[in-house]
C-alpha positions as CSV (number, residue, x, y, z in Angstrom):
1,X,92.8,48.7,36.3
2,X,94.8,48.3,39.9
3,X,92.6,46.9,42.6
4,X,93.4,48.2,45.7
5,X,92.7,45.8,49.0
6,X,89.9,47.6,51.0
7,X,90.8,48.0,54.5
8,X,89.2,48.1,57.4
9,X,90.1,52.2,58.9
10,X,86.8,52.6,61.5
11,X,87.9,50.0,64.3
12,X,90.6,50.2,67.1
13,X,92.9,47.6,65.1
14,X,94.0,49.9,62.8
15,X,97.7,49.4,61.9
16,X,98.6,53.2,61.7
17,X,101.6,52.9,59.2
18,X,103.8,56.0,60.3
19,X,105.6,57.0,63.9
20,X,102.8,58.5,65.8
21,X,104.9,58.8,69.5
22,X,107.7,61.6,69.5
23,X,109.6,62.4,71.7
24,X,109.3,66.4,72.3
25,X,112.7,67.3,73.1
26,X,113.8,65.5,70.0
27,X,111.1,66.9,68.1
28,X,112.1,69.7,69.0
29,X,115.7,69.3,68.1
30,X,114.3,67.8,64.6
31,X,112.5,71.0,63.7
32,X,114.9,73.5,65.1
33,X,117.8,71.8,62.7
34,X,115.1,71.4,59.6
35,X,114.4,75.4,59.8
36,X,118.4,76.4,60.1
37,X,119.2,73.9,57.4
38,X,120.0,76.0,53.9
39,X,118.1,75.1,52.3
40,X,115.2,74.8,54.4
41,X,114.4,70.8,55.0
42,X,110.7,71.1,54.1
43,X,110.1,67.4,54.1
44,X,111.3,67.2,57.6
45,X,109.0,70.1,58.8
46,X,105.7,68.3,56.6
47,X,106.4,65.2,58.6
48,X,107.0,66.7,62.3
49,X,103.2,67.9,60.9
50,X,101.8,64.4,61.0
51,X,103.5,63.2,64.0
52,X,101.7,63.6,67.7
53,X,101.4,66.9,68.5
54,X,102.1,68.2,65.5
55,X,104.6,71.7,66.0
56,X,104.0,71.8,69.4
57,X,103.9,75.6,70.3
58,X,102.4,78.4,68.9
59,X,106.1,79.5,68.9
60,X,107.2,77.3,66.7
61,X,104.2,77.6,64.6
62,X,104.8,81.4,63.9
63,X,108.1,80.1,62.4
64,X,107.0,76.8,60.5
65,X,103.6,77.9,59.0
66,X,105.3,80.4,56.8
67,X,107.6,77.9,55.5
68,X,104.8,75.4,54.7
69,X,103.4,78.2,52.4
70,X,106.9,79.6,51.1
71,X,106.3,83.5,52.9
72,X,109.7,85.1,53.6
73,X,108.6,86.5,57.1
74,X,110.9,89.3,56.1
75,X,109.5,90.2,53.5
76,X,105.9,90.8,54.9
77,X,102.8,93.3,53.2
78,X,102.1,96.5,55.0
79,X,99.5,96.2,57.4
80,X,95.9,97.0,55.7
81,X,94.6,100.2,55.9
82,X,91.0,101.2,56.5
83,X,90.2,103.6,53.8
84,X,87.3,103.0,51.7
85,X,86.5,99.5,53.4
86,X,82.9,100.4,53.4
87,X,82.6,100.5,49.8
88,X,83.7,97.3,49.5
89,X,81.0,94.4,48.2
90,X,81.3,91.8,51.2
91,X,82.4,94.9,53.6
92,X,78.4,93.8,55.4
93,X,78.7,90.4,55.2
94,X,82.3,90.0,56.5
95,X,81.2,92.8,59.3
96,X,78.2,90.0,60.3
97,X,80.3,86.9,60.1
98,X,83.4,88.7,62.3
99,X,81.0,90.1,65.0
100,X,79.3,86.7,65.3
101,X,82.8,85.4,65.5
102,X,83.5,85.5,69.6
103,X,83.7,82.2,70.5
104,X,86.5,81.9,68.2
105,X,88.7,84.0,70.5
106,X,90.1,82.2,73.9
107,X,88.0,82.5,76.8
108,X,89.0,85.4,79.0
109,X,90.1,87.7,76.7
110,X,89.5,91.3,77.4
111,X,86.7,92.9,75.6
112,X,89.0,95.6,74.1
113,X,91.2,93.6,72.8
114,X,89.2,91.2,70.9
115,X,87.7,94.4,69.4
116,X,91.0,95.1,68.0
117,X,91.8,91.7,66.9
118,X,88.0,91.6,65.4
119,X,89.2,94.8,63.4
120,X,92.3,93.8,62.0
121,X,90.3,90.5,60.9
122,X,88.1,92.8,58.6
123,X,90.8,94.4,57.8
124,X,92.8,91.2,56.8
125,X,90.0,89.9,55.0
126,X,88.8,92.5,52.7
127,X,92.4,93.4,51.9
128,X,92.7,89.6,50.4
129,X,89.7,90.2,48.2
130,X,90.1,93.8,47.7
131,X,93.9,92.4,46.0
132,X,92.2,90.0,44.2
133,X,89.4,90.8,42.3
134,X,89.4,87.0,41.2
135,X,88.0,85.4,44.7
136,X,85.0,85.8,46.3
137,X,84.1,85.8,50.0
138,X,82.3,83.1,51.4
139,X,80.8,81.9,54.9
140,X,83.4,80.2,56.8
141,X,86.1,82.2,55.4
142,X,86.7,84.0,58.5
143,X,87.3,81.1,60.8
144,X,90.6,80.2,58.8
145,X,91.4,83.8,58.9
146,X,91.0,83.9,62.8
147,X,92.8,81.1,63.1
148,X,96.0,82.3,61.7
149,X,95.7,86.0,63.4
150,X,95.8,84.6,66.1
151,X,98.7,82.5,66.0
152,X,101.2,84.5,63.9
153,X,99.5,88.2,64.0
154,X,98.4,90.7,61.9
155,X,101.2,91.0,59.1
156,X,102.3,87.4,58.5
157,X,98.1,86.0,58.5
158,X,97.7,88.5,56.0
159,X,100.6,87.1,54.0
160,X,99.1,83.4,54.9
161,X,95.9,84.0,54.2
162,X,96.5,85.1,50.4
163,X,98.5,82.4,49.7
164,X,96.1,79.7,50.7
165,X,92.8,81.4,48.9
166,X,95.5,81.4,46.2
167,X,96.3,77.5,46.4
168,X,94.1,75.6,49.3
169,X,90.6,77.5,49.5
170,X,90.9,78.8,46.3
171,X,87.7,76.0,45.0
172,X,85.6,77.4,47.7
173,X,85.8,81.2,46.3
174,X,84.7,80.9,42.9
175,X,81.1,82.9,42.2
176,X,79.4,79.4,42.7
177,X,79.0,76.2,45.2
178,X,80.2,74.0,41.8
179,X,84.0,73.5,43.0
180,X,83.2,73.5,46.8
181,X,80.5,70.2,45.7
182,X,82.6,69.0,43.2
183,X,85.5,68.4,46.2
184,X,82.6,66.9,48.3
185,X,81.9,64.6,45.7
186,X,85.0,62.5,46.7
187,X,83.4,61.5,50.0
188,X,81.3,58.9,49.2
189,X,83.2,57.3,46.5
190,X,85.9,56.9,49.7
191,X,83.5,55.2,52.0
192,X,82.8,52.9,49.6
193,X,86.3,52.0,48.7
194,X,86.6,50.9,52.2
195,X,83.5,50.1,54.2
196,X,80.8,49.3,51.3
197,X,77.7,48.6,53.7
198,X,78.3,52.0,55.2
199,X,78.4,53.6,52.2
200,X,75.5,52.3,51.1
201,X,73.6,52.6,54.4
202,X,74.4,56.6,53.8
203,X,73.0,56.6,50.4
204,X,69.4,54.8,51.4
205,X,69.5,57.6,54.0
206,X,69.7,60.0,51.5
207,X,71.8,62.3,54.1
208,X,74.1,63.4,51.2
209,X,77.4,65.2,52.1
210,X,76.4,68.6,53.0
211,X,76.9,67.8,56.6
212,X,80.5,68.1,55.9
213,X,80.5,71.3,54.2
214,X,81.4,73.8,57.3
215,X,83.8,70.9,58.0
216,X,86.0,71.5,54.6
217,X,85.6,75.5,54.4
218,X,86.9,75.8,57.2
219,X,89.2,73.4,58.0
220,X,87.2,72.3,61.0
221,X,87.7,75.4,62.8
222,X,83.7,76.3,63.1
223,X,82.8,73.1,64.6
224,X,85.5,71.9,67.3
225,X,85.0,74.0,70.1
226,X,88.7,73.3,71.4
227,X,91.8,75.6,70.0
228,X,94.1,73.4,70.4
229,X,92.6,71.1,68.4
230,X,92.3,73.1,65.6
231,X,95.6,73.9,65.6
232,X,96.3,70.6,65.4
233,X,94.5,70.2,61.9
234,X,95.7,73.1,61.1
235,X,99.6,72.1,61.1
236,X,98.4,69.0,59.0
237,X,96.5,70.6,56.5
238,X,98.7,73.1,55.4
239,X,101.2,70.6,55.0
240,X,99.6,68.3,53.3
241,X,97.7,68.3,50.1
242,X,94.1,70.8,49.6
243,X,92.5,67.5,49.5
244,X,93.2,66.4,53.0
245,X,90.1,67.4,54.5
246,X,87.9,65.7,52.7
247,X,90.2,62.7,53.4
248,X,90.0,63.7,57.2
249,X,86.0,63.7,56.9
250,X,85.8,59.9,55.4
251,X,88.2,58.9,57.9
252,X,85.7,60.8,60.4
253,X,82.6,59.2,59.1
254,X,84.6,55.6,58.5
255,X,85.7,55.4,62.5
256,X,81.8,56.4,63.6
257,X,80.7,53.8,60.9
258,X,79.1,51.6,63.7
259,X,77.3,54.6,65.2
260,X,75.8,55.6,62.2
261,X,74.6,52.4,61.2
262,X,73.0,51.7,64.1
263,X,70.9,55.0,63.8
264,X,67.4,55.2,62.0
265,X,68.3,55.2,58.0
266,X,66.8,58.3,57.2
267,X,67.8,61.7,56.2
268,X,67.5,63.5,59.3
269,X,68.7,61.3,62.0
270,X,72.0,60.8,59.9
271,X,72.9,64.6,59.6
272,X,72.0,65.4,62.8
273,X,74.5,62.7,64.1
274,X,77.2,63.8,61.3
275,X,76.9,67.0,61.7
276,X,77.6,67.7,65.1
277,X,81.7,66.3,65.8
278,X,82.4,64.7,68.9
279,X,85.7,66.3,70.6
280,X,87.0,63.3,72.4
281,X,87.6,61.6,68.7
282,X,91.3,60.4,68.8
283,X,92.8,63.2,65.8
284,X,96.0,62.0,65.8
285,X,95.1,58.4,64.5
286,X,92.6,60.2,62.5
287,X,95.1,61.8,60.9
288,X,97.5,59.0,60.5
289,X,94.5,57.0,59.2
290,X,93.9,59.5,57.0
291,X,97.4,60.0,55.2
292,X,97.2,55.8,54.6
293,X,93.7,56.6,53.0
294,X,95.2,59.3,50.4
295,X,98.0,57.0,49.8
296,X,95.8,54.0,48.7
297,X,93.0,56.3,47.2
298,X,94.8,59.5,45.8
299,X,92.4,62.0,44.0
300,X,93.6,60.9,40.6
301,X,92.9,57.8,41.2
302,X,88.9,58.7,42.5
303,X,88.8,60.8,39.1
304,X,89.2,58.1,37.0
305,X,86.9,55.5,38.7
306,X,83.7,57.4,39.4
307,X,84.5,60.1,36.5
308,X,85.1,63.2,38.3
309,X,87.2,65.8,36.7
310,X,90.3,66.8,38.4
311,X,90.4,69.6,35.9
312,X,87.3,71.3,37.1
313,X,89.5,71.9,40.3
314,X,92.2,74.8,40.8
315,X,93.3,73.8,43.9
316,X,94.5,70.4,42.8
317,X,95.5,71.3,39.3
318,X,98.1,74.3,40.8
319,X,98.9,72.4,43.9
320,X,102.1,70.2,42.1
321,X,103.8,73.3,41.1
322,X,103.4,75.1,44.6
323,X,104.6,72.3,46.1
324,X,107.7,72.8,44.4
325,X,108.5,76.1,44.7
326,X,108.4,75.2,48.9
327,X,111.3,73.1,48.5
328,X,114.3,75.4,47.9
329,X,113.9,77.7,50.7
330,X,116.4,80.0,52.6
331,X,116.6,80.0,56.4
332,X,115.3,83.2,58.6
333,X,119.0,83.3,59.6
334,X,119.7,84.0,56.2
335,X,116.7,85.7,54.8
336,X,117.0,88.9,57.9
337,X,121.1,89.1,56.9
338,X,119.8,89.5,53.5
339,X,117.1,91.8,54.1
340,X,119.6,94.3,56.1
341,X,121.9,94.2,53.6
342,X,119.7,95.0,50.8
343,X,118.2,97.4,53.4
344,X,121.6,99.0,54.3
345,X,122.4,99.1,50.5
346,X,119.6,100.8,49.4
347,X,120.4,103.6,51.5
348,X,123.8,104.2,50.9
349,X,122.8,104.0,46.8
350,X,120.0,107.0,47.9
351,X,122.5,109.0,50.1
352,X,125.2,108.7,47.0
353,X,123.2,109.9,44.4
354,X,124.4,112.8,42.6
355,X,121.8,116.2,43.6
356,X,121.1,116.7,40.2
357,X,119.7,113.3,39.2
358,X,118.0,113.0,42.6
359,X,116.0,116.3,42.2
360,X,114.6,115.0,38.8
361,X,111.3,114.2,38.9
362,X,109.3,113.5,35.9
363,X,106.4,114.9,34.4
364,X,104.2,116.9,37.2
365,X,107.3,117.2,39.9
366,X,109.2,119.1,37.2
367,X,107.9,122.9,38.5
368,X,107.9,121.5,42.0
369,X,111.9,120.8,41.7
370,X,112.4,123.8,40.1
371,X,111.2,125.7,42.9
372,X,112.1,123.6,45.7
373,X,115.6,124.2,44.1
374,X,115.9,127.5,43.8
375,X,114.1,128.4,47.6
376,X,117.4,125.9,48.6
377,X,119.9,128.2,47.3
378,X,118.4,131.0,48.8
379,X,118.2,129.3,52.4
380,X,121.5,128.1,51.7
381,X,122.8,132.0,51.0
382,X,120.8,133.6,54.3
383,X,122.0,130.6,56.5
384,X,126.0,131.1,55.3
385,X,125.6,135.0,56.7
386,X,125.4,133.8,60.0
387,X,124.2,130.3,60.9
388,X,124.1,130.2,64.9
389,X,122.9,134.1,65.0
390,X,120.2,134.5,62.7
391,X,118.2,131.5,64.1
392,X,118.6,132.8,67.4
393,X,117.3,135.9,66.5
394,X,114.7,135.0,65.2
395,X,110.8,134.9,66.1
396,X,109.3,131.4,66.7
397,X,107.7,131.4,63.9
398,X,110.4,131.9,61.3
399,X,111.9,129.3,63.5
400,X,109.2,127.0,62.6
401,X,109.3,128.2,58.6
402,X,113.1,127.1,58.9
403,X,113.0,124.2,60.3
404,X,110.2,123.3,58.0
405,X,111.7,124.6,54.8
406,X,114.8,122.3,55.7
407,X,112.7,119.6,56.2
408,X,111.4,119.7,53.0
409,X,113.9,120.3,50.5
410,X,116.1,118.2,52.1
411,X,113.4,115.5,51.5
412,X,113.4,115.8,48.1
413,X,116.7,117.5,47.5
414,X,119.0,116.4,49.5
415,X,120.4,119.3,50.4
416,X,124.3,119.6,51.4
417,X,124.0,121.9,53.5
418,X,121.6,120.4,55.7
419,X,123.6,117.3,55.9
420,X,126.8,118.8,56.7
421,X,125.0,120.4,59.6
C-alpha cells in the first residue's frame, strides 16, 4: 500500500502549495472572461474559489454560485406558494428553527423585512422537502438555506438549495444520524495521518467528534458569527467536493493542535474548547491547507485504510457524475438569447394555431368548448350589427358582460374577431 509522508499542517511554516494572493482587478477580469466563455470555464471559476477572497462580491456570487451547481438562472422554479404549508410534517419544527434564526440576518435590518425574508425561508424550505418526499429535514438545515436567500434571492436559493440536498447535504437528510456519523468518521483517521500524538491525545479524552457536527451541517454557518466569513466557506465548499468540510474541521483541529493539548485530557474540557471556533482563525490558509490535505488523503483512500464504506454514502457515490455534468455549460449571454427565443417562439406557434385544434380540449373541456363556441358566434353576429353603437348604448353592466364574455372566449378560443379589433 502507498505511504504517504505525514506533514506537519498546525504550525505557521506551512508551505501552502497554491496562489493564495490575487490581485482583484485581475481576478476580476479572470472570472468575468471564465463566465462569457462558451462553454462556461468551470475549472477557472472552482479555482478563483480557493484563491483569497474567494468571488469577491455578492455580485459576482449571484452569477457564479449557479454555475458551481449547473442552474440555468433562466430557467428558475416559480416562487413557492403557501397553500397547505401547515399540513406539512416539519411545517413546526422549520417554523421553530426559522424564528430562532435572527442573528443570521445582518445587523440593522428592518423588522419588516426580515419577516419577509423569514417567510420566504419557510417557504423555500418546505417546498424542497415537500418536492422530495425522499429527504428529511434536519436542525441546521436552515442556516444553509439562509445563507443562499440572502445572497441570490428567493427564486434562484430555491433552485440552489434543491440541488445541494440532492448532491452535498443529501447524507445529512436521510431518516437517521447513520450517514451524517459515518462522514464524521473521517476526522480522526485525518488527525492521525498527520499529527499522531494529537490524535491520540483526542481519543484518551474521549471527546469524540460530535463537536463538529453543527460544523459540517451547516457548513459552518451556525457557528461563525461573521457573514463574510461564511461566505467565504461558502464559495469553497460548493466548489469543491461534499467532503471538504470535514477536511476543513481536521485542518481546524490540526492548526489548534497545541491548544488542545495543552488543555486537561478529559471529555469536557476538550469539547468545550472545540466547540466554540475562534473568528480570527486565518480561513484562507485553512482552506489552502485543507485542499493539500484532500489531495494527500482523498476519501477513497481513508475507506480503504480504516474500512469505512464509501458506499454507505450518497453524496460521495453521486458526486463524480455531477461533477461532470458542470462542465459543458452555456453562458448567461447565451442561455437569456435562448430563452427569448424559445419564449418568442412559443407564442407565435400558440397565435398560429388553427381555431379548430386550439378549441379542442379533451375529455371534461369538451361541453365547455362547445359552448364557449357557440356563445362566440353569437357575440360575433350582435357585435357585426353595429360594433361602436351598440356598446355605447349599452348599460354598464352589459358593458361589463361584454368585455368579460370577450375575455373569455378569446382565452380559450381565440377568437378572430377579437383580435382583429
Amino acid at each position: 500500500m502507498k505511504k504517504f509522508k505525514r506533514k506537519k499542517l498546525n504550525g505557521s511554516n506551512v508551505p501552502v502549495t497554491r496562489e493564495v494572493d490575487c490581485g482583484k482587478q485581475t481576478k476580476l477580469v479572470d472570472i468575468h472572461q471564465a463566465l462569457n466563455s462558451d462553454p462556461v470555464d468551470i475549472e477557472s471559476l472552482r479555482r478563483a474559489t480557493t484563491t483569497r477572497g474567494g468571488l469577491l462580491t455578492n455580485e459576482i456570487r449571484r452569477k457564479v454560485w449557479p454555475k458551481l451547481l449547473n442552474i440555468n438562472a433562466y430557467d428558475l422554479p416559480y416562487k413557492p406558494g403557501k397553500d397547505g404549508r401547515e399540513n406539512h410534517k416539519d411545517y413546526n419544527q422549520v417554523m421553530l428553527d426559522v424564528s430562532r434564526s435572527m442573528k443570521r440576518f445582518p445587523k440593522g435590518m428592518p423588522p419588516t423585512e426580515r419577516a419577509v425574508l423569514q417567510e420566504q425561508l419557510v417557504d423555500i424550505i418546505l417546498e424542497v422537502l415537500r418536492s422530495n418526499p425522499q429527504l428529511n429535514y434536519y436542525q441546521g438545515y436552515h442556516d444553509v438555506a439562509v445563507t443562499l436567500l440572502l445572497v441570490v434571492g428567493e427564486r434562484m436559493a430555491l433552485a440552489m438549495l434543491r440541488t445541494l440536498s440532492q448532491y452535498h447535504l443529501r447524507d445529512f437528510m436521510d431518516p437517521t444520524m447513520d450517514s451524517t456519523k459515518h462522514i464524521l468518521n473521517y476526522l480522526m483517521p485525518l488527525l492521525e495521518e498527520v499529527d499522531k500524538e494529537l490524535h491520540d491525545f483526542m481519543i484518551r479524552s474521549e471527546v469524540g467528534t460530535i463537536f463538529a457536527l453543527s460544523w459540517l451541517i451547516t457548513w459552518y454557518g451556525h457557528v461563525l458569527s461573521e457573514f463574510k466569513l461564511t461566505l467565504r466557506l461558502y464559495d469553497f465548499f460548493l466548489a469543491s467536493h461534499p467532503m471538504m468540510p470535514i477536511y476543513l474541521a481536521a485542518t481546524i483541529v490540526l492548526h489548534r493542535g497545541t491548544e488542545v493539548k495543552q488543555t486537561d485530557c478529559d471529555m469536557a474540557s476538550v469539547h468545550q474548547l472545540l466547540s466554540k471556533i475562534p473568528q480570527d482563525l486565518p480561513y484562507e490558509i485553512l482552506i489552502g491547507q485543507s485542499q493539500d490535505l484532500f489531495q494527500c488523503y482523498p476519501p477513497a483512500l481513508l475507506a480503504k485504510r480504516v474500512a469505512l464504506h464509501p458506499r454507505k454514502s450518497l453524496s460521495i457515490s453521486t458526486f463524480k457524475a455531477f461533477h461532470l455534468t458542470t462542465r459543458h455549460q452555456r453562458p448567461d449571454s447565451v442561455l437569456q438569447r435562448l430563452t427569448k427565443t424559445t419564449s418568442k417562439r412559443g407564442r407565435r406557434v400558440l397565435l398560429e394555431t388553427p381555431r379548430t385544434q386550439a378549441c379542442e380540449l379533451p375529455g371534461k373541456y369538451a361541453d365547455l368548448t362547445e359552448r364557449l363556441q357557440r356563445r362566440r358566434e353569437r357575440n360575433k353576429r350582435h357585435l357585426l350589427q353595429s360594433k361602436s353603437c351598440y356598446i355605447y348604448n349599452m348599460g354598464a353592466q352589459k358593458v361589463r358582460h361584454v368585455v368579460a364574455v370577450f375575455l373569455f372566449a378569446s382565452s380559450f378560443c381565440h377568437c378572430e374577431y377579437f383580435h382583429s379589433c
